[in-house]
N, C-alpha and C positions, 0 to 999 in steps of 0.2 A: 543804867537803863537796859530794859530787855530787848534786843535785837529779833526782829522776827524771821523767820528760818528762810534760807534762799535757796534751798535744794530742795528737790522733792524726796520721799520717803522710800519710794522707786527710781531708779533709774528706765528709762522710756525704751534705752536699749533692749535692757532685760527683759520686757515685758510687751514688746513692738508685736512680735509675730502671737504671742497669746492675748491682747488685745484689738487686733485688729479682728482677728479670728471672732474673738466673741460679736466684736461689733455685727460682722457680716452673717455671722449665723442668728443673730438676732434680729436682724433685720430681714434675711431669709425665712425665719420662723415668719415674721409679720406678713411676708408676699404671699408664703403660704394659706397660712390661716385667712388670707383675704381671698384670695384664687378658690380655696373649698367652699368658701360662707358660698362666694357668689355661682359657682358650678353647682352646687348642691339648690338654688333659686333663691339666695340672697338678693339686697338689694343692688345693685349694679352703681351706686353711687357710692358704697363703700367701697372703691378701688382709691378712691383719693388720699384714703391713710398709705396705697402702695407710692405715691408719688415718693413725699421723704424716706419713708423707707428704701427704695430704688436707690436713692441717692447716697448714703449711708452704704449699704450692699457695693458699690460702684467705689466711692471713696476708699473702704476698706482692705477691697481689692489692691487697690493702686498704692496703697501706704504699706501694704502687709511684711513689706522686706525694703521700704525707702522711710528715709526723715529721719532727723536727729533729735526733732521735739514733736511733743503729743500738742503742742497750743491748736496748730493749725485745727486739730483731727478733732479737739472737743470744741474748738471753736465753732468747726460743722457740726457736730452734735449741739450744740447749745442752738444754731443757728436753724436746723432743720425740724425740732423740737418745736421752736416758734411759731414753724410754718404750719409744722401741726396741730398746735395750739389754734393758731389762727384758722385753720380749716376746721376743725371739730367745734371750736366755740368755747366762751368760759364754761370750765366743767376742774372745779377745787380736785377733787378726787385724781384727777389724771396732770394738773399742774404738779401738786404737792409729789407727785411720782416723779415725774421729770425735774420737775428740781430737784431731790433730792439725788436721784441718778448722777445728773451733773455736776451736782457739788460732791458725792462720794471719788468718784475718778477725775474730780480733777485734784481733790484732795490726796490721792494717791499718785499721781503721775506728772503734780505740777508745783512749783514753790508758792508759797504759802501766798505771797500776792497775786500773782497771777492766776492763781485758784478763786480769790476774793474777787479777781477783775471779772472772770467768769461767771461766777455764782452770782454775782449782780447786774452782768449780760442777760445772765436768763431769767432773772428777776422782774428784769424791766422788760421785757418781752411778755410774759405773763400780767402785768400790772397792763401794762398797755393795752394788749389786745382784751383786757375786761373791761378797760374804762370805756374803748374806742368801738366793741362789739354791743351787740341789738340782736335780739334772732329775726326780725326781718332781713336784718342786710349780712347774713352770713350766709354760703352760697350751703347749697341741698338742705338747708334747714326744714324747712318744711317738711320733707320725706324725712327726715334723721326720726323729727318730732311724732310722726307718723308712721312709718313701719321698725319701729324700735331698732332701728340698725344704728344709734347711738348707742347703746347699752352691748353691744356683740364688738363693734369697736371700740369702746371701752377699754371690755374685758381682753382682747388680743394684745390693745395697748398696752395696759399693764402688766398681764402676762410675758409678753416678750423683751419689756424696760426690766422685771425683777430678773428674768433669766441671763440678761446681759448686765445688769451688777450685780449677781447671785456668781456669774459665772468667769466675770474680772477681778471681782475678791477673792475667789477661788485660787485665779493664777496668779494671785497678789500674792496669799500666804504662801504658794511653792515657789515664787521667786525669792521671797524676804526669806523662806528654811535652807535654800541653796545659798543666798548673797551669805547667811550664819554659817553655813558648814564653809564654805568658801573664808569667808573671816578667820572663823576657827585655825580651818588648813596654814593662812597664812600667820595668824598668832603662834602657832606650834613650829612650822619654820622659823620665824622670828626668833623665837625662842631660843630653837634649836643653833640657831647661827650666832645666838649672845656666847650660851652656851661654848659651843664651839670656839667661837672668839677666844674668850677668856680663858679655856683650856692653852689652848695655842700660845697666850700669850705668856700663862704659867709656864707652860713644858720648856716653848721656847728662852726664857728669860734663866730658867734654873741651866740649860744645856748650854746659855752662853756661859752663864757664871762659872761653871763647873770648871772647863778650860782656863776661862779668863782668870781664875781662884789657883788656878797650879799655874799658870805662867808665871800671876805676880808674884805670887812667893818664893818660886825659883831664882827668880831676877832679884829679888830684892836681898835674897841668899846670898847671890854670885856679888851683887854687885857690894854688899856688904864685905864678904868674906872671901872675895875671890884667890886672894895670895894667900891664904893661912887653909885653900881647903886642895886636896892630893888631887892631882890631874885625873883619876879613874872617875872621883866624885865630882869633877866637873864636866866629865866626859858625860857620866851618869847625867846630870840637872839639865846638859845640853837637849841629851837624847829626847829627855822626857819631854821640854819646853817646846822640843820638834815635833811631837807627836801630837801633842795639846794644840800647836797651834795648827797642823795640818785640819785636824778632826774639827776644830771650829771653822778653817776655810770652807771645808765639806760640807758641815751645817750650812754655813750661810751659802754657799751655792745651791744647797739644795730650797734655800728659801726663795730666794733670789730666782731660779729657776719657772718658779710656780704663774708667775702673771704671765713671763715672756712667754711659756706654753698655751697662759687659756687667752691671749690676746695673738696667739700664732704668730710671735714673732724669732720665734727660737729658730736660728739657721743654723744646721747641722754642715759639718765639713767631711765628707765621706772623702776615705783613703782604702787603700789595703795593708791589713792588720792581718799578724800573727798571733794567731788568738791564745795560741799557748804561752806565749812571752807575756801579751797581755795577763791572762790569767795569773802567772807566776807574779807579775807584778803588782798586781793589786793582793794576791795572797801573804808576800813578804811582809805589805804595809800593813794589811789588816791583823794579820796573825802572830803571835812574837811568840808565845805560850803557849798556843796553843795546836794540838795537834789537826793537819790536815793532808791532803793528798790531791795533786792533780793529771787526774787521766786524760790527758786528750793527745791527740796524738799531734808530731811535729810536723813544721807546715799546713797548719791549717788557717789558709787566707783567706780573710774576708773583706767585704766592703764595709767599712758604717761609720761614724765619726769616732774617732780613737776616745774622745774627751767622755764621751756619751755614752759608751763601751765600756772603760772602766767605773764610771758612775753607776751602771747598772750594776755589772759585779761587786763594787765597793757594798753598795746596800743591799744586796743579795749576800754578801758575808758578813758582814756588819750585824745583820741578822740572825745568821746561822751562829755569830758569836754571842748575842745577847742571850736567844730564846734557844738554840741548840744544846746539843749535850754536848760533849767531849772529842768527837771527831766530824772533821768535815770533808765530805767528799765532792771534788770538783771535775766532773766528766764530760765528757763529747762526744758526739756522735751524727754524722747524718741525718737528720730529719726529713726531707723530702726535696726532689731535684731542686736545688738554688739555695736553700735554707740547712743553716747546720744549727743544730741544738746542744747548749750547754745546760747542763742541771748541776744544783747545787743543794747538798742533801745531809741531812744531819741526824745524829742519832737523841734528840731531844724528844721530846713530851708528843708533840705535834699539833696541828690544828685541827680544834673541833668545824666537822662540816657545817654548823651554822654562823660559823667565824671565818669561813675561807673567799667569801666576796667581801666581807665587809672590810677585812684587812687590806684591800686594794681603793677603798675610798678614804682623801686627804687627810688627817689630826685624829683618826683612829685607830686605835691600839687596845690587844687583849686584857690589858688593865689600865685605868686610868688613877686619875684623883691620887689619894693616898695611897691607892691599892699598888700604882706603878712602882715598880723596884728594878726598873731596868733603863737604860737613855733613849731617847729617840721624842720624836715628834711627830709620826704618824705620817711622815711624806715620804720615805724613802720608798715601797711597793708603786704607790701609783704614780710616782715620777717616773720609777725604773717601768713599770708597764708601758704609761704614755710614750719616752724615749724609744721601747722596744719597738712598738708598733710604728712609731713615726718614722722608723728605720727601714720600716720593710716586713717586720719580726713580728713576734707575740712573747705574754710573759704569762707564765700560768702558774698555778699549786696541785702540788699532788701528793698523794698521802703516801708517805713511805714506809715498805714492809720490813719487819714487824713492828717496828716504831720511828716514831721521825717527822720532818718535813723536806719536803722537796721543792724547790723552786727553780723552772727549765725559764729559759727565755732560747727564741730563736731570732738568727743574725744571716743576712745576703750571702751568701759565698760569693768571691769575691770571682768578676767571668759571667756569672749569671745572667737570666733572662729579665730575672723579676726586680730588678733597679736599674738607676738612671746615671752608669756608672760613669757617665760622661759629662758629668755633670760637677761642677769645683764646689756649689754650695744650692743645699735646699734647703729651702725652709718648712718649719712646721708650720702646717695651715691648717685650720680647724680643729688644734688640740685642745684637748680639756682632761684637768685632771680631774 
């Protein structure tokens, strides 16, 4: 069985401030056009169509920015309609107006019953006052009959009924193209965030395997052949099985990291770090093969949390080894009173400038899909940026001459003005990656 619809086609919200609006300017139009009939030597009993109109004008005022439903507001319109019905007399031409005004907007602003309850409100108000009306006993008939100021009210009436549902349809169709662009928007994030998803859940699912795929075969190596294989090649299977499993803790801390930053529950533990010890140590881990270098000078102490310090640097190398060339350069320097900068720079390809923000927003990467040929997940940049800032720092990209990439992040010196060095544990509050 077919359900009949219980929302309206508009919502009242959307459409509260351009419908009251029309009301009152139409109702304004009718004060007018009565005020000039009768200055210009109209009949002076045409002010009686100003009555409901005054009323309406007054009404729409006071709803123009209040209520959550239009019932009340066409209720008064269906209601004042009447009155004017009842004051001008039966006259088809000026019913058939008003009803159908009434039935258009409420058909627009109301669910489908309640729209029927209305449209049969004003039904039986027009039925009524025909059956119940006489032109004796309607008040100025006489003079209506007599100096044609029925025919001039009329015309106002109907004039100023088509321009107030002329002019509510109007803000009907640029509500209903906004609520579409608006949908739109939201189906195209939607979208975009399935999208997303399921990247994520590819990239991340392959970067478990990958690990988890050289642990087990090492173990099941050792554990098979442990006495028949020469202690270098079990030194060898160890080494590796240490590496694989470090690189997957990493992964999933950097997974794991992602809520407790965007629901700010990530509490940092600031200490004072030797950022060159630091440095060299996450360089050892990262690097086996590869050539690098670290400039910074010794004793350089700073404040920030040691965990969250080399996480940053891990994925600032981790980097410079996937997507970098052949050497990596790790420096320091003073950045400005309180703040020391480290950069991390590589003679690789580098980044084109309409790829240099976007590599800082979550499961984005210079290649995706099939195209990728390198590991990662598109989190390591705007975690390491969020951690940077949450610390006090910043994390930025810069183009390095004559080829390359460069990634500075700045860290408290430790003494400083600009942290809370006194402090055992802050938390991140308002992050988002």
């Amino acid at each position: 069985m077919m359900s009949l619809p219980t929302r309206a086609p508009i919502a009242y919200e959307d459409l509260r401030l351009q419908y009251n609006a029309v009301r009152g300017l139409g109702s304004l139009l009718v004060l007018v056009g009565v005020s000039v009939f009768v200055a210009t030597g109209g009949e002076t009993e045409l002010l009686f169509i100003a009555i409901p109109a005054l009323a309406i004008a007054v009404d729409s005022a006071i709803r123009i920015n209040r209520g959550s439903s239009p019932l009340v507001p066409v209720m008064i319109d269906a209601t004042v309609i009447g009155v004017a019905m009842y004051l001008r007399g039966p006259a088809p031409a000026i019913h058939a107006v008003m009803i159908l005004s009434v039935f258009v907007i409420s058909a627009l602003l109301l669910p489908f019953v309640h729209a029927g309850l209305v449209l049969l409100y004003t039904v039986i108000w027009s039925i009524a006052i025909t059956a119940i009306s006489n032109f004796e006993s309607l008040p100025y008939l006489g003079i209506i009959d007599e100096s044609g100021v029925a025919v001039t009210a009329d015309r106002i009436t109907i004039v100023a009924v088509i321009a107030v549902v002329v002019g509510i349809l109007f803000q009907s169709v640029l509500v209903i193209l906004a609520a579409q662009d608006r949908q739109e928007e939201a189906l195209a994030q939607e979208r975009r965030a399935v999208q997303l998803k399921n990247e994520f859940v590819s990239m991340v699912s392959h970067e478990l395997r990958t690990p988890l795929t050289g642990i087990t075969g090492f173990t099941e190596t050792l554990v098979e052949s442990w006495t028949n294989l020469p202690p270098s090649e079990v030194d060898e299977f160890l080494k590796i099985m240490f590496h694989e499993t470090e690189h997957l803790s990493n992964l999933v801390e950097d997974i794991l990291v992602i809520p407790r930053l965007e629901a700010g529950q990530l509490r940092l533990h600031p200490e004072d770090l030797d950022l060159t010890v630091e440095a060299h140590g996450v360089a050892n881990v990262v690097f086996n093969d590869l050539d690098y270098s670290v400039s910074i000078p010794a004793n350089v102490i700073v404040r920030a949390d040691r965990t969250r310090v080399r996480q940053i640097m891990r994925n600032l190398l981790e980097n410079a080894r996937k997507y970098g060339g052949d050497q990596v350069l790790i420096e320091g320097e003073l950045a400005s009173p309180g703040l020391y900068k480290v950069s991390v720079s590589d003679n690789g390809r580098g980044i084109g400038s309409e790829d240099q923000e976007r590599i800082f927003k979550h499961f984005e990467q210079l290649s995706t899909g099939d195209a990728r040929i390198q590991q990662g997940v598109g989190l390591g940049l705007p975690i390491a940026r969020t951690l940077a800032r949450a610390m006090g720092g910043d994390l930025w990209y810069e183009n390095r001459f004559p080829v390359g990439s460069k990634f500075c992040f700045t860290v408290q010196i430790s003494g400083s003005d600009h942290g809370d060095s006194d402090a055992d544990e802050q938390p991140i509050t308002h992050a988002h990656v």
